[in-house]
TIMARGU-650752 format. One record per residue (C-alpha): x, y, z; residue in three letters. Coordinates in Angstrom, 1 decimal. Each point is the difference from the previous one (the first is absolute). Last residue first. Layout:
REM residues N
((X; Y; Z); Ala);
...
***
This chain:
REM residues 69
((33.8; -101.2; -63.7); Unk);
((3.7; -1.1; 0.4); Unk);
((0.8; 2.6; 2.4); Unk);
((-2.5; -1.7; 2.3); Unk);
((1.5; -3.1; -0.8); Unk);
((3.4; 0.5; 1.3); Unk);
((-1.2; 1.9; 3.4); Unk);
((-1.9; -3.9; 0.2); Unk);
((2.7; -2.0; -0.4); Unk);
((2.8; 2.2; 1.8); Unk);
((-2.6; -0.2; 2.7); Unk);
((-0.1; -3.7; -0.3); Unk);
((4.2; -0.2; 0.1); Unk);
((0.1; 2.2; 3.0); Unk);
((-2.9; -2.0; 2.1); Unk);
((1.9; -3.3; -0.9); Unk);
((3.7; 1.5; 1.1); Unk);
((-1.1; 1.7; 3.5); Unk);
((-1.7; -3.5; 0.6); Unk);
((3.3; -2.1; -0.5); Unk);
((1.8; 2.6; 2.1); Unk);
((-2.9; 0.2; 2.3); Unk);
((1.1; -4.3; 0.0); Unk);
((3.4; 0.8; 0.2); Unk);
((0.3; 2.1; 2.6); Unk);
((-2.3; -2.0; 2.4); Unk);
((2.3; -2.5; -0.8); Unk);
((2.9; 2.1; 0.8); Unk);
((-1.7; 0.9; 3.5); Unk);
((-0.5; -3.5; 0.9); Unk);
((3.5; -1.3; -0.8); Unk);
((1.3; 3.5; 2.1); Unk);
((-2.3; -1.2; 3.0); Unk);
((1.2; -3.8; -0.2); Unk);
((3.7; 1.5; 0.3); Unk);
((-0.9; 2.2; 2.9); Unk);
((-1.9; -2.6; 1.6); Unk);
((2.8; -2.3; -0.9); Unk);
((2.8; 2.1; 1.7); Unk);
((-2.3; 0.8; 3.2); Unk);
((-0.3; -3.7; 0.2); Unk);
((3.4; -0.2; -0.1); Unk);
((0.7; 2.4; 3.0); Unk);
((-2.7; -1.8; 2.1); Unk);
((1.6; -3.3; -0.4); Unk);
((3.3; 1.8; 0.8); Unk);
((-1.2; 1.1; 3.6); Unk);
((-1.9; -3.2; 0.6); Unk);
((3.5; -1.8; -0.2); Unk);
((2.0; 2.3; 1.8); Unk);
((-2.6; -0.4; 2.8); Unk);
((-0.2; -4.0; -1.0); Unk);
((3.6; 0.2; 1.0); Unk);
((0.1; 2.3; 2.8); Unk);
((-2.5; -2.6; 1.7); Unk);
((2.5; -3.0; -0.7); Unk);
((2.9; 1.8; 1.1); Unk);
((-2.1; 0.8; 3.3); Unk);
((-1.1; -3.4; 0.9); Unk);
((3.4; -1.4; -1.0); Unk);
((1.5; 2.5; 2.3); Unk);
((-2.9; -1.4; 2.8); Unk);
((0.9; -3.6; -0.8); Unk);
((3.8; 0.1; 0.3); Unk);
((-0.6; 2.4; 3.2); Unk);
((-2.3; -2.8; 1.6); Unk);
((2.4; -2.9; -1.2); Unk);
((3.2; 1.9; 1.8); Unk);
((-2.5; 0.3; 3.2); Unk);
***
C-alpha cells in the first residue's frame, strides 16, 4: 500500500512536470515566432527600403535630364 501511494504521487509529479513543461515550451515558441516574425518584417523592410532608394535615384536621373534638354 506505502509502494502503491509512492508510485501513484510519483505518477502525478511526473505528469505535472511535463504539464509545466509543455506549458513553457509553448510560451517560448510564442517568443521566437514573435522574434522570427519581427526578423522577417525588417528584412522585408529593408529590401522595399533598398527598392524605394533605386527607383528614387533613377527618377532623380531621368527628372535631371529632362531639364537638361
Amino acid at each position: 500500500m506505502l509502494i502503491d501511494n509512492i508510485t501513484t504521487n510519483h505518477q502525478f509529479e511526473i505528469q505535472q512536470i511535463l504539464k509545466d513543461a509543455a506549458v513553457r515550451i509553448g510560451k517560448f515558441k510564442e517568443i521566437v515566432d514573435t522574434k522570427q516574425n519581427q526578423v522577417n518584417n525588417e528584412v522585408i523592410i529593408e529590401k522595399l527600403t533598398k527598392k524605394y532608394e533605386q527607383e528614387k535615384g533613377i527618377v532623380l536621373i531621368i527628372t535631371s535630364s529632362l531639364f537638361i534638354h
